[in-house]
N, C-alpha and C positions, 0 to 999 in steps of 0.2 A: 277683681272682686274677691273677697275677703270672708270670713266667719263674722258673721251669724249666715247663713244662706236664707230665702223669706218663709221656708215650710217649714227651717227649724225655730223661727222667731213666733210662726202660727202656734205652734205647740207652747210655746214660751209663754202667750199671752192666754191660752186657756187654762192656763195651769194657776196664775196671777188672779184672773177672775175667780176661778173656784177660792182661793186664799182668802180675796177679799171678803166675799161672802161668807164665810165661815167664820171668818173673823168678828167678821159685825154683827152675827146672828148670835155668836159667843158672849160678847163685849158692846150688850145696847147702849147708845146714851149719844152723849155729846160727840166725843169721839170717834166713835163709828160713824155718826154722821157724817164728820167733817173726813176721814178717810173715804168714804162713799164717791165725797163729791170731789178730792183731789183725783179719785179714781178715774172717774167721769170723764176728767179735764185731761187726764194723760191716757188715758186707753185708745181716743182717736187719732192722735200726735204716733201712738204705736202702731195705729193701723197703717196708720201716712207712710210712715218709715219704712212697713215692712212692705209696700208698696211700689215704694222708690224702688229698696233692692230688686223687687223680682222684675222691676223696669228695667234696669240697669244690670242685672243680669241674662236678660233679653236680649236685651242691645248687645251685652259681648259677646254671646252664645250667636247672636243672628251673624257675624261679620264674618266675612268667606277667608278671609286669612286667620293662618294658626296666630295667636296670642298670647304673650306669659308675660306677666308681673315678679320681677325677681326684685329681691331685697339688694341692698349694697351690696352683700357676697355672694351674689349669682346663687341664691336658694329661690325656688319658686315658690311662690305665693299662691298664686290661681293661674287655671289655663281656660280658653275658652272652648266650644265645642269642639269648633272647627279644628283644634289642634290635636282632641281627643281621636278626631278621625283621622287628623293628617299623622300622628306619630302610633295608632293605633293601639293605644293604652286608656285607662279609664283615669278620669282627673285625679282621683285621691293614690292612685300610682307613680303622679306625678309631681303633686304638691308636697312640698315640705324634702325634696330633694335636691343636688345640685343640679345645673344646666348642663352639667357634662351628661346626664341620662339621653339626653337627647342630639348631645355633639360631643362623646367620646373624644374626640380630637383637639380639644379646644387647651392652648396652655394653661399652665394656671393663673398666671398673671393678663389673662385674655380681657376681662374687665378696666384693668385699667384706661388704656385708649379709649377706651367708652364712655369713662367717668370725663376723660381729658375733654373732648368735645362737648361733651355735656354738661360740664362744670363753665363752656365757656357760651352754652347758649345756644348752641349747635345738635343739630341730629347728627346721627352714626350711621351710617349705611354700610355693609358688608356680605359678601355672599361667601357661603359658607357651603358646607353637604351636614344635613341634619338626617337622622338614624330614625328608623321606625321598630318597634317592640321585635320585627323578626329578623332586623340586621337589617335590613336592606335602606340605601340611602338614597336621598333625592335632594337637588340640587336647589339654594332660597335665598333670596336676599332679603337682607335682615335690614328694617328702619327702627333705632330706638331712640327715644327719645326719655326725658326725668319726667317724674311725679312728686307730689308728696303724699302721702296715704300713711293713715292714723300718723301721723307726726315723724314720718320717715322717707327720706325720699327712695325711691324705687325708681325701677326701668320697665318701662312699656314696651316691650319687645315684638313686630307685629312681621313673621316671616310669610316673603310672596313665593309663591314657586314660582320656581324659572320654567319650569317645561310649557306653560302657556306662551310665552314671551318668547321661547323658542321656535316654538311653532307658528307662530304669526312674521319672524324674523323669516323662516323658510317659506312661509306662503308669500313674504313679499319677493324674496329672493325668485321664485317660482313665476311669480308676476313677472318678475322685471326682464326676467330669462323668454319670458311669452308674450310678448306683444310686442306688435312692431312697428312700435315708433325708441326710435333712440331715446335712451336716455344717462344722463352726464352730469356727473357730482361735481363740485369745483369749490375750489377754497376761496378766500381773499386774495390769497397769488396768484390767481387766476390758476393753478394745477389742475389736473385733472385725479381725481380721487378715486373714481368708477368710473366704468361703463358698461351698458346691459349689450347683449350680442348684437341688437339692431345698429347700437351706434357703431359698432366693427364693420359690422355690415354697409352700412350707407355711409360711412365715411371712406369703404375700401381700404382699411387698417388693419395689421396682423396683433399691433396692441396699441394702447393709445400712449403716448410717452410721459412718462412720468414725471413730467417739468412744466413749468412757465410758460403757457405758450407765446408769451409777448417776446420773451428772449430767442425764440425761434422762428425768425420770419422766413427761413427761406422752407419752414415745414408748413405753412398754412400763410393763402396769401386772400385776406377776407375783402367782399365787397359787395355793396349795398344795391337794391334793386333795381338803382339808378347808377349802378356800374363803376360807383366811386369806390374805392380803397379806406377799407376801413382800418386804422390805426386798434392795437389792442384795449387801450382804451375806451374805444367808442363800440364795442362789442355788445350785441346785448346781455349778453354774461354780465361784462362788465359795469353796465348802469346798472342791473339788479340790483347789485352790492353795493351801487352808490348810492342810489335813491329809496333803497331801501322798500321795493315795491315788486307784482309782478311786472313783468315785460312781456306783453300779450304778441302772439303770432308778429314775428317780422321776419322779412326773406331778406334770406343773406346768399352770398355765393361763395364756396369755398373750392381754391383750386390747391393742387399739388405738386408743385414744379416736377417732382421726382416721377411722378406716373402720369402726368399729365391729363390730371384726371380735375375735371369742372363737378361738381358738384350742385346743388340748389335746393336750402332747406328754408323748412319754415319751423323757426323755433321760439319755442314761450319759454319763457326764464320766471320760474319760482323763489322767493329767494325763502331759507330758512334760517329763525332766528332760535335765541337759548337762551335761559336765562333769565327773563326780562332783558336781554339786551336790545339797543337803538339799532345798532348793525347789523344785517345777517352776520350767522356764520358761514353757510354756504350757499350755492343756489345751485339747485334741479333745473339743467337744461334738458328741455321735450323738444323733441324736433324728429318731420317727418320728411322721405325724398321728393321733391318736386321738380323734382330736373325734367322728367317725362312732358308735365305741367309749363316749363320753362321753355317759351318760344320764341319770345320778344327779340326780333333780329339785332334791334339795337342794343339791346342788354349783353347778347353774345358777342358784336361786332366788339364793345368797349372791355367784357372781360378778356375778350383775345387779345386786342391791343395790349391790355396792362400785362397782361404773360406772356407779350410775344408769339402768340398760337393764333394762325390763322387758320380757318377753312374751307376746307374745297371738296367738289363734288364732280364723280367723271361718271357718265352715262355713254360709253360706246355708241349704243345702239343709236344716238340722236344725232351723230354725236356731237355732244356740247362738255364743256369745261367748263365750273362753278368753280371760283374761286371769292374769298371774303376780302375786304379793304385790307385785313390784315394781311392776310397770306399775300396780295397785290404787294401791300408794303416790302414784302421780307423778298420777294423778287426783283423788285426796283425796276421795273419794265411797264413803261407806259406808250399804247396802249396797254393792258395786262392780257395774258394768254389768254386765249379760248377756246383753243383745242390741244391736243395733247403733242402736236409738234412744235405750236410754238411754246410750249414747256419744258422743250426736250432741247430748244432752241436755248433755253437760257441756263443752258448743264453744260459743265466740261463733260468730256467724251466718256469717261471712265463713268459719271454718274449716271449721263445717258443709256448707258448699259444697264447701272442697275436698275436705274428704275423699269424700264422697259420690260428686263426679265420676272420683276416682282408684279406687273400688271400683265403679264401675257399668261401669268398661273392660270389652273384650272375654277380661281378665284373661289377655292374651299377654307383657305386656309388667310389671316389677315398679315400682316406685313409691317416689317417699320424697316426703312432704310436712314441711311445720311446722304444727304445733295450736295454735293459741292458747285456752283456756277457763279456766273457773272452779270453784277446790275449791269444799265445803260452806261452807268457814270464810269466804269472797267473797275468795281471796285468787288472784291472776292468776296462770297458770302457763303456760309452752312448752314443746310438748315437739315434737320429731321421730320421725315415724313412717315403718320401710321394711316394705315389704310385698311378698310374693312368693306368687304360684299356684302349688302344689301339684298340683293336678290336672291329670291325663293326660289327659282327656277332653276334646274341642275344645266350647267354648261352658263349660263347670263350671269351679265355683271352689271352693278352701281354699283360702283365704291365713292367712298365718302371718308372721310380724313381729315389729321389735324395736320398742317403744317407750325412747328416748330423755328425759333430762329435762336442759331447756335453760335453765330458766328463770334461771339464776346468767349464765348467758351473754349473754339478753338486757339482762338488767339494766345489765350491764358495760358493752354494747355503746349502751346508751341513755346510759349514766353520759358516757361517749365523745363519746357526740352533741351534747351537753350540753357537754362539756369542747372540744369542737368548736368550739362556737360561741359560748362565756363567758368571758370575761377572768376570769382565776383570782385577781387579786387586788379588781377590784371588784364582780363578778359580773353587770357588763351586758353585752351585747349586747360581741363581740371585731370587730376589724378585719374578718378576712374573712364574719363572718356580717352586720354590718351593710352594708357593699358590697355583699354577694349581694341583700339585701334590696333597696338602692338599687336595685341592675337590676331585679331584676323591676317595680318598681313604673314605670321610665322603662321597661320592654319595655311595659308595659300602658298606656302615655302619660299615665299620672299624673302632672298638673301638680305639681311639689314643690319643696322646699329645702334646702337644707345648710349648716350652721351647723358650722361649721370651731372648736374652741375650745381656745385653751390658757392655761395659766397662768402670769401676770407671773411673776417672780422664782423660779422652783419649783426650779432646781437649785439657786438660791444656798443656797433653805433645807434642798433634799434634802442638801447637800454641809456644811454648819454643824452641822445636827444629826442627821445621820447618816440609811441611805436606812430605818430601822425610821419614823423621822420623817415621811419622806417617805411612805413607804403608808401612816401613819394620816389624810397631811393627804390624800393621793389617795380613799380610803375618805370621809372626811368630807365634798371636795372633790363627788364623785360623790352623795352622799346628798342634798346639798342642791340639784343639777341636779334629780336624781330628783325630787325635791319639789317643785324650780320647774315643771318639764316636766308633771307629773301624765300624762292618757293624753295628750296633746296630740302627742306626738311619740315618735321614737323614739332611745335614748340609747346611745351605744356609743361605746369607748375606741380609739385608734387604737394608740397606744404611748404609754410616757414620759408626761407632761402632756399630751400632747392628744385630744380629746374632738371625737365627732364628733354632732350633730344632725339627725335629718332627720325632715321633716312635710309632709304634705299643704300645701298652698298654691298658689291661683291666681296671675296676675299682679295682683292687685289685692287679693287676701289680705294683713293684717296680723299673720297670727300669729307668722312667720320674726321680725320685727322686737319682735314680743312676749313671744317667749320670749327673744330676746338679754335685754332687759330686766330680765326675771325673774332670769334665769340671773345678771345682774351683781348685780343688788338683793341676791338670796341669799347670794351674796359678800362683802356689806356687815361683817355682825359678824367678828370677828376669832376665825382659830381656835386651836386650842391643841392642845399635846403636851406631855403632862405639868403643867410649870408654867410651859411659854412660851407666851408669848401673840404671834399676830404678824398681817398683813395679807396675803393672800392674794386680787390680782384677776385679772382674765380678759379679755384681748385676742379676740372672733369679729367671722369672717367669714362673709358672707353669700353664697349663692349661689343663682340660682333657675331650675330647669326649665320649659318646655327653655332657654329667652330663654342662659343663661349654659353650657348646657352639654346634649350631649344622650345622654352616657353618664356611668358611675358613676365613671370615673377623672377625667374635663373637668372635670365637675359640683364633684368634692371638690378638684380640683386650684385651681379659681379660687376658691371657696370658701376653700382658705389663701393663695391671693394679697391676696384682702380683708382674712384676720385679719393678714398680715403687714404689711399697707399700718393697719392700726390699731394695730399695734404697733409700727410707727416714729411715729405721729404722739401718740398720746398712752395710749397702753394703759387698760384699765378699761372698754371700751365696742365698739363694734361696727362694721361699715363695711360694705355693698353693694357687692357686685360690679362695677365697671364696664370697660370696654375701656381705659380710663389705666392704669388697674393694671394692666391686661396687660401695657400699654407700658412700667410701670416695672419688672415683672419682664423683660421682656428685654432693658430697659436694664441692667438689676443682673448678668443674666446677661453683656452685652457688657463688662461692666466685669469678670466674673473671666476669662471668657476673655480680652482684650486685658491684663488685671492678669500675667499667667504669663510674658506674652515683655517686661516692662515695665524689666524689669532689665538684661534682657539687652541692650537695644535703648536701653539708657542714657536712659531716660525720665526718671528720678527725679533733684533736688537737694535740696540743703537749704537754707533760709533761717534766719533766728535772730534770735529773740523776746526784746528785752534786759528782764533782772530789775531791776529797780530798788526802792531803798532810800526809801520813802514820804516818809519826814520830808524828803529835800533830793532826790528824784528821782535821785541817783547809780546808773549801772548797777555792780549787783556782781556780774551772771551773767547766762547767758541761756540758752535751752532751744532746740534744735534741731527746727527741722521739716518733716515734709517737703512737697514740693509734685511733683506728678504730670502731665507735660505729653506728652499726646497727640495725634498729626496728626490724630484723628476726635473723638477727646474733646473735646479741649479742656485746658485746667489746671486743676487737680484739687485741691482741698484734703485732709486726711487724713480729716474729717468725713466725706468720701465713698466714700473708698479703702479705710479702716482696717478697718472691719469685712470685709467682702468679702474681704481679705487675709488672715480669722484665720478665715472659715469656709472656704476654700480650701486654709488652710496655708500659704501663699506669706510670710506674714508673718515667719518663722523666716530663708527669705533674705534678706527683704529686711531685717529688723531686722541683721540681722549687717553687711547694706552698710551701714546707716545707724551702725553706732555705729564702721566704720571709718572711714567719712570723716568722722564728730566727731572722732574723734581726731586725723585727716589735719590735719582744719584746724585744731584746739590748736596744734598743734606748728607751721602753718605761721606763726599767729601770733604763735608765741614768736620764730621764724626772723626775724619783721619786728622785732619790737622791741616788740610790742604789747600784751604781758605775759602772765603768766598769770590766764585768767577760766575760773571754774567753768563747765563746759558742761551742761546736763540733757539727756537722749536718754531719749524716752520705749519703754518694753520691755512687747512684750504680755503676756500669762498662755502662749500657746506656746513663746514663747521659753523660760519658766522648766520648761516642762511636758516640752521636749527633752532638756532636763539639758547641754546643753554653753555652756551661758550664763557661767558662771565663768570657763570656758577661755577662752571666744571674748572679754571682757574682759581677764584679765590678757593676751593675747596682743597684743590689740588696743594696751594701753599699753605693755605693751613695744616693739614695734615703733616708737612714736615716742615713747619714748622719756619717758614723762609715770607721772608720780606717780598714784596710786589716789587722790587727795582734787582731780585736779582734775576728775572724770568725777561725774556725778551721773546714777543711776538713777530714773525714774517709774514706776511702774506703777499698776494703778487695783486696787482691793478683790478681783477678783475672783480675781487674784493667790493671795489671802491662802486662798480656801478651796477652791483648787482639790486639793492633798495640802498638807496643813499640815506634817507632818515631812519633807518632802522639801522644801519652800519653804524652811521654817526652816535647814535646812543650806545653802542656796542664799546666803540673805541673811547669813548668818552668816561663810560664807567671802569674801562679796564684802568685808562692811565689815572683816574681817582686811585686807582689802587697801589700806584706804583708802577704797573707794568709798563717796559719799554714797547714802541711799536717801530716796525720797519716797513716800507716797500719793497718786495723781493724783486729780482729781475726788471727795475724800472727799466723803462722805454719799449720793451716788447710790448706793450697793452697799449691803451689806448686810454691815458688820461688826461682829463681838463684841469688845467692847472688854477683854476679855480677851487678846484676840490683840494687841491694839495694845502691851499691858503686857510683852508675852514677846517679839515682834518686833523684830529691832536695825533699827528705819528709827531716821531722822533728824529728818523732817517730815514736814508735812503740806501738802497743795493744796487750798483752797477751790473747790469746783465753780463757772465761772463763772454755773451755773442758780441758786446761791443769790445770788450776788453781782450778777446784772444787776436784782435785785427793792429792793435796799437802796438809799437810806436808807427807803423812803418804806413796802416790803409787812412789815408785821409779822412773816410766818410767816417770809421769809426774813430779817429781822433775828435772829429768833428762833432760826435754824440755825446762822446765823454765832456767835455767841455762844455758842451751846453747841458747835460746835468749837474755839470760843478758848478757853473753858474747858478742852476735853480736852487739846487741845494744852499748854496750860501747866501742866492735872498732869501732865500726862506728862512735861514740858519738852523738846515735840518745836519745832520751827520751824514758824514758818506762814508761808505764801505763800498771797496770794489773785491767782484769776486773773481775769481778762475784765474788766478793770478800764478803766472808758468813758468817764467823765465825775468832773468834781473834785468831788461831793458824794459819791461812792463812794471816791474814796482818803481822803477829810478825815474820814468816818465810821470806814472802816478805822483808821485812824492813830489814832481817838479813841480804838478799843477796844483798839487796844493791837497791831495785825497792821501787821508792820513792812516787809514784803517783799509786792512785788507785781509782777501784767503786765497788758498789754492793751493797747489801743490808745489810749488815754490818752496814754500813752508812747511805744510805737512797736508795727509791725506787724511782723511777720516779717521782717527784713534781708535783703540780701544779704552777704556774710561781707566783702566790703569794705567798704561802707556801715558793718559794725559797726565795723570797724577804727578806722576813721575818728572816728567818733563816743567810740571809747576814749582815740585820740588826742588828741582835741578836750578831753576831760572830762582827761587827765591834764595839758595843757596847762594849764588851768582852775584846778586844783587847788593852795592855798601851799603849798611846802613844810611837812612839819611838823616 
C-alpha cells in the first residue's frame, strides 16, 4: 500500500468540494453549471476509490505476518501492521529506507537471487534473523514473490517467524518421545530414518541401523500371521510406498536371530506424500507389542520351525517335559523326551553336566547353555538352550525355554578352525599353526629340530609355465615330503616355496639329518605338468633345540640361515646350523646396510675386462665392471655385492650410475683418439622390471654423444621370464636403437628356447661354470656344444667367458666360439691400462 493512505484522500475531497462551490457561486452561467455536474459524476468514483484503499489497507494491516513492499532496490515502500509490531518501529520509520533497517546483515548484492527466481516465475524463500528497533533478533522465513504497483515492479515480502514452527516441531518431538506405541520413518529404500523410544523398546534395539533393511536378512527375519516368511518386499512398509495408500493394522512377526528374541506387532503404515507427488515420500510405521496377545500354538510352532527355535517347558514338581515339534526336531529322538532323563539321555556326558548344574540352581537367576548330543540316526547335533523360572514361589521352579539349533554353526566354525590352521593350497599344517605347535613343544622343553626347506629354481618354473604349474608342482612337491616324512615329523608350509619340518630330536638324535635325506632322495625323479618334464631340488636347513635356538622364531630363523648357507654353496642338500652362519648372515646384512650409502659416498668404479678375438688374441670389446671399495669392507668384487644389491633394490641406482659412466668413458676415449670399442655393461632383471631402462639408455648416449651400436647390454635368463611382453617391448625398442643385446651366463637359468627364437638379442655368453670343466669334464664339454649349436641355428654370437688357460681357448677356437675373456687375456683394467693397450695393438697392426 502506497500514498495517498484513505483519511488523507478524505481531506483531499473536502477541500475540492469547497473549490467547487466557490467557484460556481463566483462564475454563474453555463459553465458552472456544466462544472457542477462533471463534479457530481466524479465526486462518487472518489468516494469508491478512497474506499477501496481503506479496504485494502485493512486487509494488509489485518494479516498476522510482517509485510514490506520494496522497490527494485530494496527501498521500502509500505509495511503492514503486523511488521510495525514485529520490528517494533512506527511505519513512517520505516518507509522510504533500505531493507537493511531491518536485516543489517544482508550483502549488498542480496537482491539479486530474488530478482533471479522471480524473473523466472518462481517465489524465493529464505530464512534469515531480522532485527527489532532495540537490537534484538528473531529467527523468519522470508516468501517473496513480484508485483507491479503504479507501473513498477516490486517485491512482496511476507516474513513468518520460526519460533511458532519451532515449538509445534518440539511438541511433536515431545509426542513422539511419549507414547507408547512405536513409531518409524522410512524412505523409498526402505531405511530407517527415525525412531521414537517405544520402537527401541519393543523392538529390543540399542539403535535402529541406519541401512536397508532388505540388504540385511540375517538382522530381521519377518513373517505373516500365518507364519509365512515374508520377503522385504511384501512388508507392509513396503506396499505403502507401492500402492500409495494406508496399510491398516496387520500383524507381523519379527524375530532376531542374534537375541533370539520373537517379537509380534500390529502395524499401520501411513504413507507421506510432497509436492503434489503420485508417490509417497515416506511412510510412518505405528505399530504396537502383541506378543503378550500372541498365543496361537500354530503360529509359534511355524515361526520356530523357520528359526530353528524350538520350545520346551519343565515342571519338576509334576514331573512332566514340554517340548515343541521344533525343539522334538532339533533332538531327533522319536519317541521325543518326556522327562528330564530322557533328555539328559540324548547329551554327551560333558553336556549332561551342564545342563544338570544349570537346572539344579536356586532357579533365581535364568541360564543359556550349549548342548552338545546325539540324534537316533548317530548324527551330532548343538543346540543352545535359554531357560527362565517362572515360579513365584521362593525355592520352586517351571522353567520354560527356547531351544535353539546350532549345529550349521558349529560346523562352519570347526570348518574355520581347520581353514585356521591349513594351507589351502596344500593342505598341511599353515605358517601360524606349525609355529604355535613349535612353542608349545619348546614351552614343554622338548628337545627338537627345524628343518627350514625350499625349492631350487621354483619361481623360474612358477614364472615359464605359468603359477596353475606352479601349485600342481607345490601339490606334488608336498606329497612326496608327506611320504618321505611318514609320522616321523611334523610338515607345514611357510609361504611361496618354502617348507617348514619339525621333529623330536635329542642332541645326539639322527633323524633331523635323515629326514633331510629322504626329503632330497624323493626329489630325485623328475616332475611333470602336463607334458613337461623337469627337475625340481631342495636346498634345507637344519636347526636344533634348545643348543641353536630357544624359541619358535630363533629356532626357524637360523634354521634358514643354514638352508641359505646351502643354497649359496651348492643347493640339493642340506647344512646344520652353526654360529659361522650366523656371522655370514650378519656379514650379508652389513653389506646391505653399508651397500645403500655406497654411491653416494662414491665407493664404486669400474674397471674393464678386454674381449678378445680367439684366433689372434685381438681386443675387439670389452665389458665393464664394477669393483666396490670400502674403508671396513675391503674391495669388493660384483660376485659379492650384486646379489645383495637386487634383494635390496639398490641395484636400479646403481646400474644407471654404472651405464653412465660407460658411456662417460666411450666418449672420453674417442676425446683421446682411442677409437671407438664396443663397451658391455652388464643390466639386472630390476632394472628391466622398473621400466625406465630405454629412457635411461637413449639418454645416457645422447648425452655423450655415441651411436646405439657402440653400448652393449648383458643380462642373465632370468631377465627373459620375469613379464615376457613387457621385456619383449623393452629389448625391442633398445635394439630399434642400435643397442647390442647378450645373454649373460647362459645355461645356468632356465630358458625355453622358444623365447630365444622370438627375443631380438644378439648373442650369447658361455657361463664361466661350463667353460672352467673344458677340455678335460665331459658333461661340460657336452653343454658347450650344445650352446654352439643353439647359437649357430639361431645365428646368435658366442662369447665364452672365464677363459684361464690355452687348452680352454684352443678347444674353443676348435669348435667354432670365436669371441672370448678371462684372465688368460687380462683381468679387469683400469680404463687407461685399456687405452693403452688399444694403443699398443693399433700400433701393432699393418695397414690394410
Amino acid at each position: 500500500m502506497t500514498e495517498p493512505r484513505a483519511h488523507d484522500l478524505d481531506s483531499h475531497l473536502h477541500a475540492v468540494q469547497l473549490a467547487v462551490q466557490a467557484l460556481c457561486a463566483a462564475h454563474p452561467g453555463p459553465l458552472a453549471v456544466q462544472l457542477l455536474a462533471q463534479w457530481a459524476v466524479l465526486r462518487p468514483q472518489l468516494l469508491a476509490l478512497q474506499q477501496s484503499l481503506a479496504d485494502q489497507r485493512a486487509v494488509f494491516d489485518a494479516l498476522p505476518d510482517p509485510v514490506c513492499i520494496l522497490d527494485a532496490q530494496g527501498t521500502v515502500l509500505d509495511l503492514n501492521l503486523a511488521g510495525t509490531h514485529a520490528y517494533q518501529l512506527p511505519r513512517q520509520a520505516v518507509v522510504g529506507h533500505a531493507i537493511h533497517l531491518l536485516n543489517p546483515d544482508l550483502p549488498p548484492d542480496h537482491l539479486q537471487p530474488v530478482w533471479d527466481e522471480l524473473n523466472q516465475g518462481r517465489s524465493y524463500l529464505v530464512q534469515v534473523s531480522n532485527m527489532r528497533s532495540d537490537g534484538s533478533r528473531f529467527p523468519v522465513e522470508v516468501h517473496s514473490a513480484a508485483v507491479g504497483l503504479s507501473q513498477q515492479r516490486c517485491i512482496v515480502a511476507v516474513a513468518r517467524q520460526l519460533g511458532a514452527r519451532w515449538q509445534s516441531e518440539s511438541h511433536y518431538r515431545l509426542l513422539m518421545e511419549s507414547i507408547d506405541k512405536g513409531v518409524m520413518l522410512f524412505d523409498r529404500e526402505l531405511r530407517v530414518l527415525s525412531a521414537n523410544p517405544a520402537a527401541h523398546r519393543i523392538l529390543g534395539l540399542e539403535h535402529i541401523p541406519q541401512r536397508r533393511a532388505g540388504n540385511e536378512p540375517s538382522q530381521w527375519m519377518t513373517i505373516d500371521e500365518h507364519g509365512r516368511q515374508l520377503p522385504p518386499d511384501q512388508w507392509p512398509v513396503a506396499r505403502a510406498f507401492r500402492e500409495g495408500r494406508i496399510i491398516p493394522s496387520t500383524v507381523i512377526g519379527m524375530h532376531q536371530p542374534a537375541s533370539d528374541r520373537m517379537t509380534w506387532l500390529s502395524v499401520t503404515n501411513v504413507p507421506i506424500f510432497e509436492h503434489d507427488q503420485d508417490c509417497p515420500q515416506y511412510v510412518y510405521a505405528l505399530f504396537s507389542d502383541i506378543t503378550e496377545l500372541k498365543r496361537d500354538a500354530t503360529l509359534f510352532e511355524r515361526a520356530q520351525s523357520l528359526a530353528h527355535i524350538g520350545g520346551w517347558e519343565w515342571d519338576p514338581a509334576v514331573p512332566r517335559l514340554y517340548l515343541t515339534s521344533e525343539a522334538q526336531h532339533i533332538l531327533g529322538r522319536e519317541p521325543a523326551p518326556t522327562d528330564m532323563q530322557q533328555l539328559l539321555d540324548c547329551l554327551l556326558p560333558a553336556s549332561q553336566a551342564s545342563l544338570l548344574q544349570a537346572m539344579q540352581g536356586d532357579g533365581s537367576r535364568n541360564f543359556e547353555i550349549e548342548l552338545h548330543g546325539m540324534n537316533e540316526r548317530g548324527h551330532e547335533f548343538w543346540a543352545r538352550m535359554i531357560g527362565e523360572n517362572l515360579a513365584t514361589e521362593p525355592g520352586s521352579q517351571r522353567l520354560v525355554g527356547t531351544l535353539q539349533d546350532v549345529t550349521e554353526r558349529h560346523r562352519a566354525e570347526q570348518i574355520l578352525r581347520l581353514q585356521a590352521r591349513t594351507d589351502a593350497l596344500t593342505g598341511v599344517l599353515n605358517r601360524d599353526a606349525l609355529l604355535d605347535e613349535l612353542s608349545r613343544w619348546l614351552a614343554r622343553q622338548t628337545a627338537c629340530a627345524a628343518l627350514y626347506i625350499d625349492l631350487d629354481h621354483f619361481k623360474l618354473i612358477n614364472d615359464v609355465l605359468g603359477h596353475n604349474a606352479g601349485d600342481q608342482l607345490l601339490r606334488q612337491a608336498t606329497a612326496r615330503m608327506i611320504q618321505a616324512i611318514g609320522e616321523r615329523g611334523l610338515l607345514g608350509r611357510l609361504g611361496g616355496d618354502e617348507f617348514l619340518v619339525i621333529c623330536p630330536a635329542d642332541a645326539h638324535s639322527p633323524l633331523p639329518e635323515q629326514l633331510a635325506s629322504a626329503i632330497i632322495t624323493a626329489f630325485g625323479p623328475a616332475f611333470t605338468s602336463g607334458s613337461e618334464h623337469f627337475t625340481v631340488t631342495a636346498s634345507i636347513g637344519i636347526a636344533r633345540a634348545p643348543g641353536h635356538g630357544h624359541s619358535a622364531a630363533q629356532l626357524v630363523q637360523n634354521a634358514d640361515v643354514a638352508m641359505y648357507d646351502c643354497k649359496k654353496r651348492s643347493r640339493n642338500g642340506w647344512s646344520l646350523f652353526d654360529q659361522g652362519m650366523a656371522q655370514r648372515q650378519l656379514d650379508r646384512l652389513q653389506i646391505e646396510s653399508r651397500l645403500r650409502q655406497a654411491l653416494e659416498q662414491q665407493e664404486f668404479h669400474l674397471v674393464y675386462q678386454p674381449k678378445v678375438d680367439l684366433r689372434d688374441g685381438r681386443i675387439i670389446g670389452a665389458e665393464a665392471l664394477m669393483r666396490w671399495n670400502n674403508d671396513q669392507l675391503g674391495q669388493l668384487g660384483p660376485d659379492v655385492f650384486i646379489e645383495h644389491a637386487e634383494n635390496t633394490g639398490d641395484i636400479v641406482r646403481i646400474g644407471h650410475w654404472v651405464l653412465e659412466q660407460a658411456c662417460q668413458q666411450m666418449r672420453q676415449w674417442l676425446d683421446q683418439g682411442v677409437g671407438l670399442l664396443p663397451l658391455a655393461v652388464n643390466v639386472s632383471y630390476r632394472q628391466f622390471a622398473g621400466g625406465e631402462l630405454v629412457t635411461q639408455v637413449r639418454q645416457a648416449l645422447a648425452r655423450h654423444a655415441l651411436p646405439g651400436h657402440a653400448l652393449e647390454l648383458e643380462f642373465t635368463e632370468r631377465v627373459l621370464i620375469q613379464d615376457v611382453p613387457a621385456t619383449t617391448l623393452c629389448l625391442n625398442a633398445l635394439r630399434q636403437h642400435g643397442v647390442r643385446l647378450s645373454i649373460d651366463d647362459f645355461g645356468e637359468g632356465y630358458s625355453a628356447l622358444n623365447y630365444l627364437r622370438r627375443l631380438p638379442i644378439h648373442g650369447l655368453k658361455i657361463s664361466p661354470l661350463f667353460v672352467s670343466g673344458i677340455p678335460h669334464n665331459r658333461s661340460d664339454v657336452a653343454v658347450c656344444e650344445a650352446i654352439f649349436g643353439i647359437a649357430r641355428s639361431l645365428s646368435l654370437e658366442l662369447v665364452a667367458e672365464g677363459i684361464e688357460n690355452p687348452a680352454q681357448r684352443d678347444y674353443l677356437n676348435q669348435l667354432g666360439v670365436r669371441h672370448g675373456q678371462g684372465f688368460l687375456f687380462a683381468a679387469g683394467l683400469p680404463a687407461d691400462a685399456l687405452a693403452e693397450r688399444l694403443r699398443r695393438q693399433a700400433a701393432d697392426t699393418p695397414p690394410r
